[in-house]
N, C-alpha and C positions, 0 to 999 in steps of 0.2 A: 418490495422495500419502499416505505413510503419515505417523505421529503423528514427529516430530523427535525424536532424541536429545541431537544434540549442537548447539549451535549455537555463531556468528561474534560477535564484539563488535558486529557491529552488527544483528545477529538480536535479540543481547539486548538493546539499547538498544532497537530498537522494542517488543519485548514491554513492557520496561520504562517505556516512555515518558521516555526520558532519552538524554541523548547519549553517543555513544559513546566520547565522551575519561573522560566518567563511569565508563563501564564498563572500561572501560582503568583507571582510578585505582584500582576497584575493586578488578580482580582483580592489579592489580601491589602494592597494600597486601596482598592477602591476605584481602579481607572476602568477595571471591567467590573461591568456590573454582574451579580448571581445571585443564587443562592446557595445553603449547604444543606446536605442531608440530613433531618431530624433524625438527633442522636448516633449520626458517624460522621467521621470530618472531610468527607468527600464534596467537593464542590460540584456545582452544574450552574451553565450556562444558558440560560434562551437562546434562543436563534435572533432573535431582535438586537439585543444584547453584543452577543459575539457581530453581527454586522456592522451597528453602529462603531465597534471599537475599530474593527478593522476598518470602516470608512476615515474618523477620526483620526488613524495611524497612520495613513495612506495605503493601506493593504489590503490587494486584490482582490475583490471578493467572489471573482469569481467561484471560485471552489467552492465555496458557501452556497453560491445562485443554483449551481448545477444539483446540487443533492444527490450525484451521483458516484461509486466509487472507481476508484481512480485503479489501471490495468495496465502492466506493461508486458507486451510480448517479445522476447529475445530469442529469434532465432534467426540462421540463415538460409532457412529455404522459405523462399519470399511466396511460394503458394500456400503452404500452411498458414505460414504465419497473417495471410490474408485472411484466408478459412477464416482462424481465430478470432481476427479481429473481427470482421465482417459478422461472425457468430454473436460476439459480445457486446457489441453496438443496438443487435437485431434486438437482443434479450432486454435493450432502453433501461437496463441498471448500471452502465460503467461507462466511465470516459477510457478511452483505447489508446495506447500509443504504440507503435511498435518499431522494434531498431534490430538491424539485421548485422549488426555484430559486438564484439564487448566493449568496444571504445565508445558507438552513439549509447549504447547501453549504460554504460557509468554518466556519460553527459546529463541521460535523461531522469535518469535515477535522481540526481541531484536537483533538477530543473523541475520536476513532475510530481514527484517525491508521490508512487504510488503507493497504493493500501498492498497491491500486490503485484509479484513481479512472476510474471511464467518464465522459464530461463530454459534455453537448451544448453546441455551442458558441452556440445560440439563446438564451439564456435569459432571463425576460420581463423580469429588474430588472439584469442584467449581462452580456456577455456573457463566453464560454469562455475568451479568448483576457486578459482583467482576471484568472478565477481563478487560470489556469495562472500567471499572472505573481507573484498574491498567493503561492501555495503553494513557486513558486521562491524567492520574497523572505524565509522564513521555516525557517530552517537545523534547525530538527527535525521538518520534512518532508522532507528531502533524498531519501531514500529513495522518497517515494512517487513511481510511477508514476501516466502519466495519457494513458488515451486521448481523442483529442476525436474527437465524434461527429458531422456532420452532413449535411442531404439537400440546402443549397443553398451551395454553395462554389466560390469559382474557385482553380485548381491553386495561385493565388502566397498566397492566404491559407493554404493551408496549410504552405508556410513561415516564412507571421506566425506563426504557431501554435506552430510546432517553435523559432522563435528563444524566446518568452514562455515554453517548458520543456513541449512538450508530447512524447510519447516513443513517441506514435503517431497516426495518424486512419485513419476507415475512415468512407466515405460510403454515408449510407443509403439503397435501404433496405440490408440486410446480414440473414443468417440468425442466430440466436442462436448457432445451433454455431460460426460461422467468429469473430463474437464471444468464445466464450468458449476458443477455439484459441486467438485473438492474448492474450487474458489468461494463459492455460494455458504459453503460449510466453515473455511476456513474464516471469515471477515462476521462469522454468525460467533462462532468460538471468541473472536476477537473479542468481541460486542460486547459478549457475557462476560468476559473478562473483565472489562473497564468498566462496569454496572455499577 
């Protein structure tokens, strides 16, 4: 995955952390600068562009700097969840975060606002299937993706799962590699999507 040039009004609203009618407002006043797709009326961004506004705004850029996609791992068993992260760090395409139950889980959600969220759906004060419902509930995560993860489930709860906004499952145990393929797969789907 290389470093992005250009990005979508809604590429830039997650860097941003704002919504993307914002960004839309933005760049049809004129305060970001762009351009639009010859002959459809989708807008794009520079990367220079999206910087300068967010320096100008006062808004962090980091996320911008890193180029990298943003990961959060939810579970409570703190070796796995090590594994993971440690895995996805190693592969130098994601910033990692991970929180070992559903309350640092929603905090970081909001604070982090990843591209995607691995979620075990065990979790000791909530379960997966309450966060995936909060993170639906709350229209500037729309974006984020979320797999739920778990070792003891019957086939129809994991259609509880997909109704509460979940957008994948894969039951454990699972290798990290086939894990970070369906992530790898899932933020490439994204991609195409926002084209």
């Amino acid at each position: 995955m290389s470093m992005k040039t250009v990005f979508t009004t809604g590429e830039a609203a997650k860097i941003c952390k704002v919504s993307q009618q914002t960004i839309i407002r933005c760049f049809d006043n004129g305060a970001l600068k762009g351009f639009r797709v010859p002959g459809s009326r989708f807008r794009r961004i520079p990367r220079n562009e999206l910087y300068n506004f967010m320096r100008d705004n006062g808004i962090p850029t980091d996320a911008l700097e890193s180029g990298k996609r943003k990961l959060l791992i939810v579970d409570d068993d703190v070796e796995l969840s090590e594994l993971l992260r440690d895995s996805f760090v190693r592969d130098g395409r994601f910033e990692v975060k991970v929180a070992n139950n559903g309350f640092d889980a929603g905090m970081m959600v909001k604070e982090f606002v990843p591209d995607v969220v691995v979620l075990d759906i065990m979790l000791p004060d909530i379960n997966g299937k309450e966060v995936c419902q909060r993170i639906r509930s709350d229209n500037t995560l729309e974006s984020v993706k979320v797999i739920c993860i778990s070792g003891m489930i019957e086939q129809d709860k994991v259609s509880d799962l997909r109704a509460a906004g979940a957008d994948d499952f894969m039951q454990k145990p699972f290798t990290v590699e086939k894990l970070l393929d369906r992530v790898c797969d899932m933020l490439e789907m994204e991609r195409a999507a926002n084209a």
